[in-house]
C-alpha positions as CSV (number, residue, x, y, z in Angstrom):
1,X,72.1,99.1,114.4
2,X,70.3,95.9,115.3
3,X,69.4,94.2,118.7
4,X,69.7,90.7,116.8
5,X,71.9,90.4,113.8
6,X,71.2,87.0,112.5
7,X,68.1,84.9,112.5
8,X,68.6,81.3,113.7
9,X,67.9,78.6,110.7
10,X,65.0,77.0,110.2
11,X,62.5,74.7,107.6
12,X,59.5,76.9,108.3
13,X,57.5,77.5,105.7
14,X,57.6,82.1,104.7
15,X,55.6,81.8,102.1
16,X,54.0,85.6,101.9
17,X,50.0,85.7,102.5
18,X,49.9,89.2,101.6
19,X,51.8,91.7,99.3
20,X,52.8,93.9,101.5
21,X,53.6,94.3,105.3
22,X,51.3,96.0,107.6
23,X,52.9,98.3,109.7
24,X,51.3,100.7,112.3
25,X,53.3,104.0,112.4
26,X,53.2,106.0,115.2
27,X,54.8,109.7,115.1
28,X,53.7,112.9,116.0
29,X,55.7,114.7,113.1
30,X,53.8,114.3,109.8
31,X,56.8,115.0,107.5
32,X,58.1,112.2,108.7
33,X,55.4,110.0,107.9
34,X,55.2,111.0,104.9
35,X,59.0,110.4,104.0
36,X,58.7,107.0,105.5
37,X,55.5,106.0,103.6
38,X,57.2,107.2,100.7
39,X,60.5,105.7,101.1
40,X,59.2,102.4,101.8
41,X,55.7,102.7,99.5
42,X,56.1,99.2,97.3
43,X,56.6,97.4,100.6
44,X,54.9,98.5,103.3
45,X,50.9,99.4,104.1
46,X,51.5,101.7,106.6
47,X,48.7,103.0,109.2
48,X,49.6,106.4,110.7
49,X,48.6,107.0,114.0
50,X,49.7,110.6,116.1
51,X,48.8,109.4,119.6
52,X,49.5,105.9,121.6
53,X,46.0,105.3,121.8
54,X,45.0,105.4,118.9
55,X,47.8,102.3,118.2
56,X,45.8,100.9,121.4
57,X,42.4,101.0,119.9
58,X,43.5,99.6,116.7
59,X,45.1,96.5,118.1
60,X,42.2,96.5,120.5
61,X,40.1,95.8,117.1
62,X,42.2,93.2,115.8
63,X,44.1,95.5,113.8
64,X,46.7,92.8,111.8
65,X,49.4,94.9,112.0
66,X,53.1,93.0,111.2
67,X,54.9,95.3,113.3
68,X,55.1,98.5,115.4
69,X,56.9,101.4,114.3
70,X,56.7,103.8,117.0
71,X,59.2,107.2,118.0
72,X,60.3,107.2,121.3
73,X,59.1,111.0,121.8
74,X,55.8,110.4,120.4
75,X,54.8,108.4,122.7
76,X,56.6,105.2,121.6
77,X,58.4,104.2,124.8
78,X,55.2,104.4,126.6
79,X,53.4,102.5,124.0
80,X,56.2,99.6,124.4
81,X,55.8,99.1,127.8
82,X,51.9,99.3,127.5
83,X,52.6,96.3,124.2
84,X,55.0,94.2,126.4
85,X,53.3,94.5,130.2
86,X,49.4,93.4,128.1
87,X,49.0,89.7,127.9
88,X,46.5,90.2,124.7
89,X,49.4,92.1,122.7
90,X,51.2,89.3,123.0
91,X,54.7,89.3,121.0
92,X,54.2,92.1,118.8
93,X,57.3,93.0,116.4
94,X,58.1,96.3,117.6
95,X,60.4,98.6,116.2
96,X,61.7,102.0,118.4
97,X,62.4,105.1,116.2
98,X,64.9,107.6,117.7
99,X,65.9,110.8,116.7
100,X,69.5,109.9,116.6
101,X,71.3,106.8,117.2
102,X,73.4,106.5,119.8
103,X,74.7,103.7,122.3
104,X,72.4,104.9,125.4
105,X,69.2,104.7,123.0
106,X,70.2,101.2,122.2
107,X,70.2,100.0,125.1
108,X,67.0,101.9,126.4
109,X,65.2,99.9,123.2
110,X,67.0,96.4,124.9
111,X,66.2,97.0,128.4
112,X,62.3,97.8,126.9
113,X,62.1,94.4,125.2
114,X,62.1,97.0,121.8
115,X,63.2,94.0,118.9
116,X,64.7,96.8,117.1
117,X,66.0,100.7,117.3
118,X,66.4,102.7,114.4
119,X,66.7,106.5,113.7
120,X,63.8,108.3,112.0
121,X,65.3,108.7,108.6
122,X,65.9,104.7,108.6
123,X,68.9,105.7,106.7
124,X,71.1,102.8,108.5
125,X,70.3,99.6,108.9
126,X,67.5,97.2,106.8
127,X,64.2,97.5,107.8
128,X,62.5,95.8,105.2
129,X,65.0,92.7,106.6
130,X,64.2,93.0,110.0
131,X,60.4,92.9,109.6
132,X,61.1,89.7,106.9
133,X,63.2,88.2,109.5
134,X,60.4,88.7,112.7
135,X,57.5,87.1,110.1
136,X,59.5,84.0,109.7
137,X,60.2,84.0,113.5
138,X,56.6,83.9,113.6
139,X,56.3,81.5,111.5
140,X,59.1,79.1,113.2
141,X,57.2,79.3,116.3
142,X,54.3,78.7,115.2
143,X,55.7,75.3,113.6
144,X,56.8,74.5,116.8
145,X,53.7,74.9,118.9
146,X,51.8,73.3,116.0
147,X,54.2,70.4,116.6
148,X,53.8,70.1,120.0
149,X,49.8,70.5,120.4
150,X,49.4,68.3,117.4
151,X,49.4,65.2,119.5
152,X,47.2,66.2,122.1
153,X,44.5,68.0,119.7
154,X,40.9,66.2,119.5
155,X,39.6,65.4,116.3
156,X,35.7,67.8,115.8
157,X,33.2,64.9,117.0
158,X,30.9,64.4,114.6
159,X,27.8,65.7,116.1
160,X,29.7,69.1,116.5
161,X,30.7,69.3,112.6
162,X,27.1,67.7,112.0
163,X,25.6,71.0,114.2
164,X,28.1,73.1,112.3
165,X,27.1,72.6,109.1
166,X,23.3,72.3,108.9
167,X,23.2,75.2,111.3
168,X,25.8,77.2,109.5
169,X,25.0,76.0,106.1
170,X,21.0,77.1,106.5
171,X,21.9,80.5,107.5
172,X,24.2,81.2,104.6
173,X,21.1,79.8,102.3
174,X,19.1,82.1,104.0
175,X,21.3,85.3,104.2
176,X,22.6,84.6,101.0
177,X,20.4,87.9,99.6
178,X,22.0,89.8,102.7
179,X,25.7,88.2,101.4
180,X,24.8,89.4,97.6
181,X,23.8,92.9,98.6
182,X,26.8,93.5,100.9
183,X,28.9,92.5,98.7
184,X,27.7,95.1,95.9
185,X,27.7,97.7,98.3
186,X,31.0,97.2,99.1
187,X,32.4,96.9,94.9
188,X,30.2,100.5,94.5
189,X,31.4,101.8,97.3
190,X,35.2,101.4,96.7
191,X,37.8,99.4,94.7
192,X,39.1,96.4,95.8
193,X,38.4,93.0,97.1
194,X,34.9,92.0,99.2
195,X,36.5,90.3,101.7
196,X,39.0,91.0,103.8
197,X,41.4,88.3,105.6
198,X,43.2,88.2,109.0
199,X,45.4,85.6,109.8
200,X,44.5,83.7,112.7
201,X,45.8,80.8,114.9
202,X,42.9,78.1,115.7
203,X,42.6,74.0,117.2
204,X,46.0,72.5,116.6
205,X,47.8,76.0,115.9
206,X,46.4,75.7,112.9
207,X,46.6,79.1,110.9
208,X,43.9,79.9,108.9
209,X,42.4,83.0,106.7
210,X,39.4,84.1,108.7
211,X,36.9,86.3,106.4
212,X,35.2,89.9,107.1
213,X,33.6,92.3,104.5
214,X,36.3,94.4,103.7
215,X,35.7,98.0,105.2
216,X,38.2,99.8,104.5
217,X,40.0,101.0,101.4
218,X,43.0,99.3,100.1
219,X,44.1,102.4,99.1
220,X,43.8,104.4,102.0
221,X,47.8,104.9,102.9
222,X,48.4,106.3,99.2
223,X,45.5,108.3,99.5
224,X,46.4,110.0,102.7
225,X,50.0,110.8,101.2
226,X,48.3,112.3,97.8
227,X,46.1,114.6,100.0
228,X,48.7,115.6,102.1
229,X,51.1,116.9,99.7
230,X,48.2,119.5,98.7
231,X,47.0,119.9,102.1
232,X,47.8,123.9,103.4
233,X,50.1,121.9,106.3
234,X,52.5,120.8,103.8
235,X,52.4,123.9,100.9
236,X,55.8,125.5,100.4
237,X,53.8,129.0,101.4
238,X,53.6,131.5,103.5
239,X,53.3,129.4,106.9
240,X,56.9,127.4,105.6
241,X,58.3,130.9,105.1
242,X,57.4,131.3,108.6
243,X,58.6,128.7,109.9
244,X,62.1,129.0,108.1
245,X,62.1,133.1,109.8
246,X,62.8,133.2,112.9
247,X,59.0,131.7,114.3
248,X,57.9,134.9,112.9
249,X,54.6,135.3,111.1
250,X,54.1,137.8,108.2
251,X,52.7,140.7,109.8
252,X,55.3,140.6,113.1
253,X,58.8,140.2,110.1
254,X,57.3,143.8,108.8
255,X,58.2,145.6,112.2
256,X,60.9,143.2,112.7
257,X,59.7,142.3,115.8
258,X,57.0,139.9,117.2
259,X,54.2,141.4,119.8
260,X,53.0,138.3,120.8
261,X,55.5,135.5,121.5
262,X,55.6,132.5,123.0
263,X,58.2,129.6,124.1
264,X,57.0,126.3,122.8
265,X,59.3,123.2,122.6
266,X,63.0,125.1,123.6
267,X,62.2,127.7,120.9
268,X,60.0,131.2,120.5
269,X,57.5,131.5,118.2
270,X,54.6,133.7,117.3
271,X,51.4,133.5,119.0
272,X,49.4,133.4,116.2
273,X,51.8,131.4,114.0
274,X,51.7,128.8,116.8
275,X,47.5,128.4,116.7
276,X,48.0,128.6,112.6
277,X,50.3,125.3,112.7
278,X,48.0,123.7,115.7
279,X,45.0,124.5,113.4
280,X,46.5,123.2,110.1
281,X,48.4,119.9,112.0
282,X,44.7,119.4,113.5
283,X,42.9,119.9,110.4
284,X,45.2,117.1,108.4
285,X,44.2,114.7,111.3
286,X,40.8,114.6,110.9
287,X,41.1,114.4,107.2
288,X,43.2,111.4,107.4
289,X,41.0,109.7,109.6
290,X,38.7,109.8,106.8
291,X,39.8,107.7,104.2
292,X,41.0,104.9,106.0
293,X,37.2,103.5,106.4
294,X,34.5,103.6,103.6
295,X,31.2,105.3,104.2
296,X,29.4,101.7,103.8
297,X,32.1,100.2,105.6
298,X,31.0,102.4,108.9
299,X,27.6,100.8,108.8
300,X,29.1,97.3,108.5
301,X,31.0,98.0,111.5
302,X,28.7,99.4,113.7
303,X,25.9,96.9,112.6
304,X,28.6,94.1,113.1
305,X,27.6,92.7,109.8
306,X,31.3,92.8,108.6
307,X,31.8,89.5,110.6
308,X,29.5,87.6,108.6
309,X,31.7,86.1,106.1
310,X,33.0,84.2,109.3
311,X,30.5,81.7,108.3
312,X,32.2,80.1,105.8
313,X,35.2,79.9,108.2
314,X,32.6,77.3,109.9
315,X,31.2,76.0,106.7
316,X,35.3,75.2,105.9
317,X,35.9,73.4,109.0
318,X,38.3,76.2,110.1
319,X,36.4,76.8,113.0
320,X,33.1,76.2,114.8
321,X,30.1,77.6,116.2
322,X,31.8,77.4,119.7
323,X,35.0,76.8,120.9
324,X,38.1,78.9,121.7
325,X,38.5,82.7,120.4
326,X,41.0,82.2,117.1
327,X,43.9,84.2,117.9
328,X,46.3,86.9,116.0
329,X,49.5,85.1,115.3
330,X,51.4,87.8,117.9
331,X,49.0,87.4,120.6
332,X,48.8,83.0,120.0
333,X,52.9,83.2,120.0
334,X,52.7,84.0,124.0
335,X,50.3,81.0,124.2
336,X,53.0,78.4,123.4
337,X,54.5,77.5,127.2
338,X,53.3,74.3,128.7
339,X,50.9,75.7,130.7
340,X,49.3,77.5,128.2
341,X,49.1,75.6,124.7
342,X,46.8,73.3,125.9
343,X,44.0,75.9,124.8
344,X,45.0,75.4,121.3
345,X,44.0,71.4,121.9
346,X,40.0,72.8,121.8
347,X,38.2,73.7,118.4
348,X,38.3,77.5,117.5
349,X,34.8,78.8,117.7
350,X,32.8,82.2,117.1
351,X,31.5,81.8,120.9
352,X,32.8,80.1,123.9
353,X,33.0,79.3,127.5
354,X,35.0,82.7,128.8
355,X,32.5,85.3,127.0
356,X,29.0,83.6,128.9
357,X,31.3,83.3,131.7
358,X,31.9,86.7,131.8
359,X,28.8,87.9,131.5
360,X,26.9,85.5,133.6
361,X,29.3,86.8,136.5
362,X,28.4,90.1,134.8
363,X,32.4,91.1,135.1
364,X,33.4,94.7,132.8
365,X,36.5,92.2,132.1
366,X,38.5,89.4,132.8
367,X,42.5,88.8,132.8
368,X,44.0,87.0,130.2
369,X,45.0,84.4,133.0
370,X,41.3,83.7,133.7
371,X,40.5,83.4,129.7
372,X,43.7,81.1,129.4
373,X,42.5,78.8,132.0
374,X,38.5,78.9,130.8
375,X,39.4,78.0,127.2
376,X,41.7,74.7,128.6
377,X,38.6,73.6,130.4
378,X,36.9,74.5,127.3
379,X,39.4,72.1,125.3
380,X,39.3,69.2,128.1
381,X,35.4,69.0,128.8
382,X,33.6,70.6,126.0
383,X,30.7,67.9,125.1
384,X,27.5,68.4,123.3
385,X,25.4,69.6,126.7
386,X,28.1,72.4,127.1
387,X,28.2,73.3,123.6
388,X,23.8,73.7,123.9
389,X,24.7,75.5,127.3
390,X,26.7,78.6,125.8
391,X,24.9,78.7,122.4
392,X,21.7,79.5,124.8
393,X,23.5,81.9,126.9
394,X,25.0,83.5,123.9
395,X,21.7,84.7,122.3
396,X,21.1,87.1,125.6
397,X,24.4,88.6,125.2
398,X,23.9,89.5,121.4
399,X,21.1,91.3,122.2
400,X,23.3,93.7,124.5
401,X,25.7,96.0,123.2
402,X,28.7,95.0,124.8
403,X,31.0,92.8,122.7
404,X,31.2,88.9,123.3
């Protein structure tokens, strides 16, 4: 049951940049997760999360997620209107998972700005065909925008691509033991590729590939469903037995009759049948926060030298030393009103003028509104003495711990 049936036609370009979709999961019910992961496992990378914030964090970090699939009693309703009320979220596919479809949950998901409603066992309807269908809706706007900043984008002056690349191009020469060494780390420490790539939207809504050392496994999904099948949560044993009698444990079905119950979620169960689940559901979280990051990978992050790689993003001409933040593609899709898409007529950079803002004003944030409006004076005034300007004020900030 779908809130749009038919995608309007268009010449954009859908060609895939990765072989599977990224989609965040959110549900509180494991079994679930792992029936979806496994229904859909040749087409989707899925990331499970049990709480909303933990989807929060994750998108916080950049997380390149291709959609949102989130149950409405895990927390997904509040996560919507947290997605859709946050300027930085931007236009995030997001896809509402109900117990049961039924005309009132339709049109909760419509009245949410939800771009989709489906019931858990996704056993009507085409997901796979939906989540195809919002990339090339990306993709179509993108063209757009890109069409309509592209005559109003500046050409790089030369003295910024000349400070680019003799500043950019000595410090890969002289980090190139530091490249070489991360990078052997990384193959030891885990299969897959060195770097990792996140589509982003830079000057001229140009989208680009911009690197990191990879820091997580590209297995991780798959490894998460192999453990879980042998974890104690999911044996067919004694706590399943349990379950399927009554919500009584072994020791209470021998007297017939339970000494310590309690009423949990419209039903009774035993006590101590109750803590055993908690225990067992906790236990399986923590592990599966495990894989997902590689032991060498958790240095790289907290030593920030995962964002390294980002040099050759300048070295490419991608991007520059300063300029306006590259965006996700669902967060640059809400940049593309008149008012807005100007931003997109400034280089990209690694720095610029709304992080020394902020911190000269020393300000714990800034609305989106007030970025916006610093990165189109960024894109209408930015000249060589600016550009010295926030490369000096930069070096302070890197030296404190807060993110810039």
């Amino acid at each position: 049951m779908e809130l749009t049936m038919t995608p309007p036609a268009t010449t954009v370009e859908t060609k895939s940049y990765a072989a599977q979709f990224r989609v965040i999961y959110l549900n509180k019910d494991l079994d679930h997760y792992l029936q979806f992961s496994q229904k859909f496992a040749d087409s989707l990378q899925v990331e499970y999360f049990g709480s909303k914030e933990g989807v929060l964090e994750a998108l916080e970090e950049n997380y390149p997620a291709d959609v949102i699939v989130a149950h409405a009693g895990s927390g997904g309703l509040e996560l919507l209107d947290m997605i859709r009320s946050t300027a930085g979220f931007g236009n995030i596919p997001f896809v509402l998972m109900v117990d049961r479809l039924t005309r009132e949950s339709v049109e909760t998901a419509r009245a949410k700005h939800a771009d989709d409603v489906f019931s858990v066992t996704f056993d009507e309807g085409d997901l796979l065909t939906r989540i195809k269908y919002f990339k090339k809706r990306q993709w179509y706007v993108a063209n757009k925008a890109s069409q309509k900043i592209g005559a109003q984008a500046n050409r790089t002056p030369l003295w910024k691509r000349t400070i680019d690349v003799v500043t950019t191009g000595t410090a890969v020469l002289l980090l190139l033991p530091v490249f070489l060494l991360v990078a052997l780390l990384i193959r030891l420490d885990s299969k897959g590729p060195v770097f990792y790539r996140s589509r982003r939207v830079g000057s001229g809504y140009k989208i680009f590939d911009l690197y990191k050392f990879r820091t997580m496994r590209t297995d991780a999904d798959q490894l998460i469903r192999k453990m879980a099948a042998l974890s104690m949560y999911n044996k067919t044993t004694e706590p399943v037995q349990q379950i399927e009698n009554n919500g009584l444990c072994a020791e209470c079905q021998a007297g017939n009759k339970c000494k310590s119950l309690l009423f949990h979620d419209g039903k009774e169960i035993c006590e101590k049948l109750y803590h055993f689940q908690k225990d067992q559901k906790a236990a399986f979280m923590k592990f599966q926060n495990d894989p997902r990051i590689t032991r060498f990978g958790q240095f790289l992050r907290n030593s920030s030298l995962d964002e390294l790689p980002q040099l050759i993003n300048i070295l490419k001409g991608d991007m520059s030393l300063v300029g306006n933040r590259p965006l996700p593609l669902y967060e640059a899709e809400k940049m593309t009103t008149d008012d807005k898409i100007f931003r997109f007529a400034g280089p990209a950079g690694l720095t610029g003028l709304w992080q020394v803002t902020k911190r000269g004003k020393g300000k714990a944030d800034m609305s989106e509104e007030e970025r916006t409006q610093l990165d189109i004076t960024y894109a209408k005034e930015f000249s060589f003495k600016m550009d010295m300007q926030i490369i000096l004020k930069t070096f302070p900030a890197l030296l404190q711990s807060e993110n810039v």
